[in-house]
Backbone as a ProteinNet text record, in pm:
[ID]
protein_1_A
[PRIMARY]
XXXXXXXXXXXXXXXXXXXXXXXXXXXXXXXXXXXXXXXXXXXXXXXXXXXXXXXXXXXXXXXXXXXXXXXXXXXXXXXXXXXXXXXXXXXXXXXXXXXXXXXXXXXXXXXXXXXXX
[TERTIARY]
5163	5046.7	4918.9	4817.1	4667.3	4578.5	4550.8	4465.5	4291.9	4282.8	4108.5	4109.7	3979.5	3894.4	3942.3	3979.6	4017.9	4162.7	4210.5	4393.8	4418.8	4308.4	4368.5	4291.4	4168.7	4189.1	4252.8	4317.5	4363.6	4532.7	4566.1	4738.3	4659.2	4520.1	4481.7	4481.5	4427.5	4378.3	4594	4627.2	4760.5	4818.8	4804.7	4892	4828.8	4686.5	4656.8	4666.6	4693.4	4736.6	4860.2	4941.8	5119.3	5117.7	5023.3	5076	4955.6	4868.3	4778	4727.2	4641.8	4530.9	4386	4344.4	4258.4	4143.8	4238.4	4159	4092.8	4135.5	4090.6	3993.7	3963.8	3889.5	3727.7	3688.1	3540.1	3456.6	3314.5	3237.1	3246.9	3261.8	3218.8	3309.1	3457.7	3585.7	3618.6	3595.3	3584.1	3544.2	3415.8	3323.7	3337.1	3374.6	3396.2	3546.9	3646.5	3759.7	3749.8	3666.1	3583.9	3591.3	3476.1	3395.2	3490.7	3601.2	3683.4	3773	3854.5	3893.9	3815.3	3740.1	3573.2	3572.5	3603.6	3570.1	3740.4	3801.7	3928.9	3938	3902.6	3834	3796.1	3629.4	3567.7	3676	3782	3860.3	3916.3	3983.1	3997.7	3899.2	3798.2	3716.2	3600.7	3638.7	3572.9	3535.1	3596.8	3563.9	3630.6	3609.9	3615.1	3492.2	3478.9	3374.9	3373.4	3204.8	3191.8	3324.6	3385.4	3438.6	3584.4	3615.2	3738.8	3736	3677.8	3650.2	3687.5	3690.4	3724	3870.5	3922	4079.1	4154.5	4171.3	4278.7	4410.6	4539.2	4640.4	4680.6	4837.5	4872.2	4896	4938.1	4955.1	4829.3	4773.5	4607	4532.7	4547.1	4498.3	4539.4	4717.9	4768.2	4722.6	4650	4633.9	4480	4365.6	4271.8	4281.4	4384.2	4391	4415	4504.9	4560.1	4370.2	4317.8	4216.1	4092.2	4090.4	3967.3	4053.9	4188.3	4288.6	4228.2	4210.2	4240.6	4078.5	3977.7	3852.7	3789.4	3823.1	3833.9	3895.6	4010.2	4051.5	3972.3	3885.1	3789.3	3706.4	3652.6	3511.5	3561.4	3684.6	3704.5	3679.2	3755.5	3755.7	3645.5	3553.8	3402.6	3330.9	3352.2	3316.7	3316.7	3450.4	3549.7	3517.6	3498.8	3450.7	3295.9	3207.9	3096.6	3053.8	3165.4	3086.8	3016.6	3034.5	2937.6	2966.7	2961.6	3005.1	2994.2	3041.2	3039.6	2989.8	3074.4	2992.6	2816.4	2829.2	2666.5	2556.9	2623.5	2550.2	2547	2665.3	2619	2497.4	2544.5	2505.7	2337.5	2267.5	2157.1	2138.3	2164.9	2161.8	2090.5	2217.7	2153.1	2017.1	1954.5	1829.7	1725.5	1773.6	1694.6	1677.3	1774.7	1771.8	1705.9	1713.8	1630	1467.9	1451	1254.5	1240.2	1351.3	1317.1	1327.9	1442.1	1442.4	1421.2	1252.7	1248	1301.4	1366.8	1421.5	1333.4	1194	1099.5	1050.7	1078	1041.9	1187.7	1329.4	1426.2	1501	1529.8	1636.8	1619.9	1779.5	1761.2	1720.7	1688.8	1651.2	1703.6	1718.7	1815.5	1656.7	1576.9	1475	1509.7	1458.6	1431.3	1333.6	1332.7	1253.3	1129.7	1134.8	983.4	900.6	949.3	866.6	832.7	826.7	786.5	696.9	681.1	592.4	409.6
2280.6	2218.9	2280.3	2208.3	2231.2	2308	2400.7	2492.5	2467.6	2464.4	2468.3	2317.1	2311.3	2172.2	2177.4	2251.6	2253.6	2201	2219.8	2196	2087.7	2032.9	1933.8	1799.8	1862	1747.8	1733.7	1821.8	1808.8	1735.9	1740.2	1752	1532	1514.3	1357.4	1295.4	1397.2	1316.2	1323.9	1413.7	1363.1	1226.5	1247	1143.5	995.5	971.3	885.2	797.9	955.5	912.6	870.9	926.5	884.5	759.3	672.9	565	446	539.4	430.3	377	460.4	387.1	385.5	492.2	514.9	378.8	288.4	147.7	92.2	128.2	71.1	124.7	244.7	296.3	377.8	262	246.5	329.6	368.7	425.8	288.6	163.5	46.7	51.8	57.6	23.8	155.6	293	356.5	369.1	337	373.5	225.1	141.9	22.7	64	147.5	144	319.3	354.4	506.8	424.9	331.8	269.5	182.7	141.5	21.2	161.2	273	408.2	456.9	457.6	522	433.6	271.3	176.2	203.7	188.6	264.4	362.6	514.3	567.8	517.4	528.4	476.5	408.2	317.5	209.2	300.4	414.3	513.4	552.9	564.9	578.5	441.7	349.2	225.7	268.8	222.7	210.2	290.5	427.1	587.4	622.8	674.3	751.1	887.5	907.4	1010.7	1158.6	1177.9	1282.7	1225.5	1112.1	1054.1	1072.1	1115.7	1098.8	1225.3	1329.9	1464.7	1515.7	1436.5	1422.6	1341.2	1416.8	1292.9	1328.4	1275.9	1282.2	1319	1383	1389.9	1279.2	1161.3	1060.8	1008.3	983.9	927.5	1089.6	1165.7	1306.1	1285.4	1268.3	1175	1110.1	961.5	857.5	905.9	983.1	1003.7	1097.3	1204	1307.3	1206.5	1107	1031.4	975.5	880.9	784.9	926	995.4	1150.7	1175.4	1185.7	1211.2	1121.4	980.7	892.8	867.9	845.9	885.9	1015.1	1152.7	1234.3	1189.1	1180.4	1207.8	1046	958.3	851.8	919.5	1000.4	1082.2	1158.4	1188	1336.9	1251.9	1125.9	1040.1	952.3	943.1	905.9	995.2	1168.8	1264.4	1317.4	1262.9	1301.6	1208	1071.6	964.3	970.9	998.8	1044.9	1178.9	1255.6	1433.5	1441.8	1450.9	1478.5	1604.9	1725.2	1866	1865.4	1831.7	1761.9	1951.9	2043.3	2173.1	2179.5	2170.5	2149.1	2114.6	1939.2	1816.5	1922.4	1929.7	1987.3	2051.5	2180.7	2299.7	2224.8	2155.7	2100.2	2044.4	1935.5	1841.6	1955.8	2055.2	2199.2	2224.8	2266.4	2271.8	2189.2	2041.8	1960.3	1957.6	1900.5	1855.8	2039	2124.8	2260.8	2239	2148.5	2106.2	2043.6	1907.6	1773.7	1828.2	1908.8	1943.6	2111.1	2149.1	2284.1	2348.1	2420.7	2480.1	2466.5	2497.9	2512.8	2336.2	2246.1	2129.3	2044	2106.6	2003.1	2066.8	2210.6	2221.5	2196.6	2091.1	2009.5	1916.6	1865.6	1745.6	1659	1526	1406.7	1333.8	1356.7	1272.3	1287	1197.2	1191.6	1216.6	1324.4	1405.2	1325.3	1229.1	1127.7	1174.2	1161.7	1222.2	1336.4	1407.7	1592.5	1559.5	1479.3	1468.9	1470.5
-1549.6	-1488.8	-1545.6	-1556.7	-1609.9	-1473.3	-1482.8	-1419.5	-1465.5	-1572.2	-1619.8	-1689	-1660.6	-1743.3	-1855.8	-1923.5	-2102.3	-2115.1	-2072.7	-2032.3	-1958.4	-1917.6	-1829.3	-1902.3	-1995.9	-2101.4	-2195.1	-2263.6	-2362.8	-2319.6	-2164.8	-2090.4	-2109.8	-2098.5	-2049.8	-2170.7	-2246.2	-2421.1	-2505.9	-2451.5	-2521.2	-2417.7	-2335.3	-2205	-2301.8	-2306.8	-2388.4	-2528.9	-2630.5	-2729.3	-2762.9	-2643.3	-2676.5	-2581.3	-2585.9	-2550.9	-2621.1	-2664.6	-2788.1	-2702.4	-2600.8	-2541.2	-2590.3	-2637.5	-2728.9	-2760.2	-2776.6	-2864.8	-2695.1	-2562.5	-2457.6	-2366.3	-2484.7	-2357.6	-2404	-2406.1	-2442.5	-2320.3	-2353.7	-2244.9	-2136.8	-2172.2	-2061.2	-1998	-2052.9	-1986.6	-1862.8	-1951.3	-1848.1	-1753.3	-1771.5	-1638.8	-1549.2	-1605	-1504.8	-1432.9	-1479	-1409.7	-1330.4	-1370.7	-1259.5	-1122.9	-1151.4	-1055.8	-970.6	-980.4	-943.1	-823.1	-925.5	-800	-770.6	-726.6	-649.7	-550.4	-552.7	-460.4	-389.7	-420.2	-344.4	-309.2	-332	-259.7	-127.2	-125.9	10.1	91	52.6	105.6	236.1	171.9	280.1	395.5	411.2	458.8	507.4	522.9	552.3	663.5	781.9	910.8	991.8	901.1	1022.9	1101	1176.7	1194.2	1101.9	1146	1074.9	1099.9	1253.3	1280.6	1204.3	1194.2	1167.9	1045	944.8	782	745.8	892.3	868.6	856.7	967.6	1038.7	903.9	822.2	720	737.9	819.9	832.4	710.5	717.2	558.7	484.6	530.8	455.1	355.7	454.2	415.1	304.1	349.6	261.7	176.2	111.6	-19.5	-113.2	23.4	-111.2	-126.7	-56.7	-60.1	-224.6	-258.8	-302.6	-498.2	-425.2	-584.3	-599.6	-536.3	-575.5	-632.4	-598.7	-635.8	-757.9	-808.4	-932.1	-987.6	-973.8	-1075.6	-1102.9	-1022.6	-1023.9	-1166.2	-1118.7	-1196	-1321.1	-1361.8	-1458.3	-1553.8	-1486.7	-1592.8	-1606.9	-1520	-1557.5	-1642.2	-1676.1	-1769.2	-1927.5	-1896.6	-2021.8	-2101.3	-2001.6	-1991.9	-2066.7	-2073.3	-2114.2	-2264.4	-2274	-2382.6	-2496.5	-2447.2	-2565.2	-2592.3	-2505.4	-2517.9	-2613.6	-2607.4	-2664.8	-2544.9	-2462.6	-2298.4	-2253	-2281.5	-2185.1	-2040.6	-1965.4	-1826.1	-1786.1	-1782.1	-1732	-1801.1	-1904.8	-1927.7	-1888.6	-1868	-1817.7	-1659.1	-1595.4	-1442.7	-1427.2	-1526.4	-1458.8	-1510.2	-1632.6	-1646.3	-1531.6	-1433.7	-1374.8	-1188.2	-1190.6	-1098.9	-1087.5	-1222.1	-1228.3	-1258.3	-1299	-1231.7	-1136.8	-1064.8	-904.4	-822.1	-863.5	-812.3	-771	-910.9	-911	-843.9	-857.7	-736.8	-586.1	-582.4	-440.4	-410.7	-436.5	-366.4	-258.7	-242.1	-82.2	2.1	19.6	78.5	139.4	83.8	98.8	120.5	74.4	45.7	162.5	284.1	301.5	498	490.5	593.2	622.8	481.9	504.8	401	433.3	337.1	247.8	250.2	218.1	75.2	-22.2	-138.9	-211.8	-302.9	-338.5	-379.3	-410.6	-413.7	-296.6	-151.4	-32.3	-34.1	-183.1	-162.9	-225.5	-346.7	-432	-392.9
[MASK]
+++++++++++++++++++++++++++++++++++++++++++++++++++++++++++++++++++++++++++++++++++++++++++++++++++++++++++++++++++++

């Protein structure tokens, strides 16, 4: 089993090539089939309440656990066809969102950093 980001692309980029997917999986295709287990996802979570979204039986924790798998592993592939350093892009993305949302102005509150401006 793959423990680190490095191993667990390279365990996705072989899973891919031994079956010659390669030719299907464009930045569009990916991110349109991200977006499709992302919407399955939520599916789990439709019409919980907020305390009910907490409570995931094991069954439901399961399919919650596969749709975040299958989610993840397009973003890994999204990454990979790009040259995208997804730790990079983060840890950049950290200190953006640091400026947009000062502690002093951002904490406790959901507003959007436009309202600090």
């Amino acid at each position: 089993m793959s423990d680190s980001l490095s191993e667990l692309r390279a365990r996705i980029n072989q899973f891919v090539q031994e079956r010659d997917w390669e030719q299907f999986h464009s930045p569009k295709n990916l991110a349109m089939a991200m977006i499709v287990e992302a919407a399955e996802l939520v599916e789990h979570f439709q019409w919980d309440t907020i305390e009910e979204s907490h409570q995931l039986t094991p069954e439901k924790r399961e399919q919650v656990a596969h749709e975040l798998a299958d989610t993840f592993v397009y973003l890994l592939r999204i990454a990979e066809v790009t040259g995208i350093d997804l730790i990079a892009a983060a840890n950049a993305k950290i200190e953006l969102n640091a400026k947009k949302y000062p502690v002093d102005k951002a904490k406790g509150s959901n507003a959007k950093y436009t309202k600090y401006e």
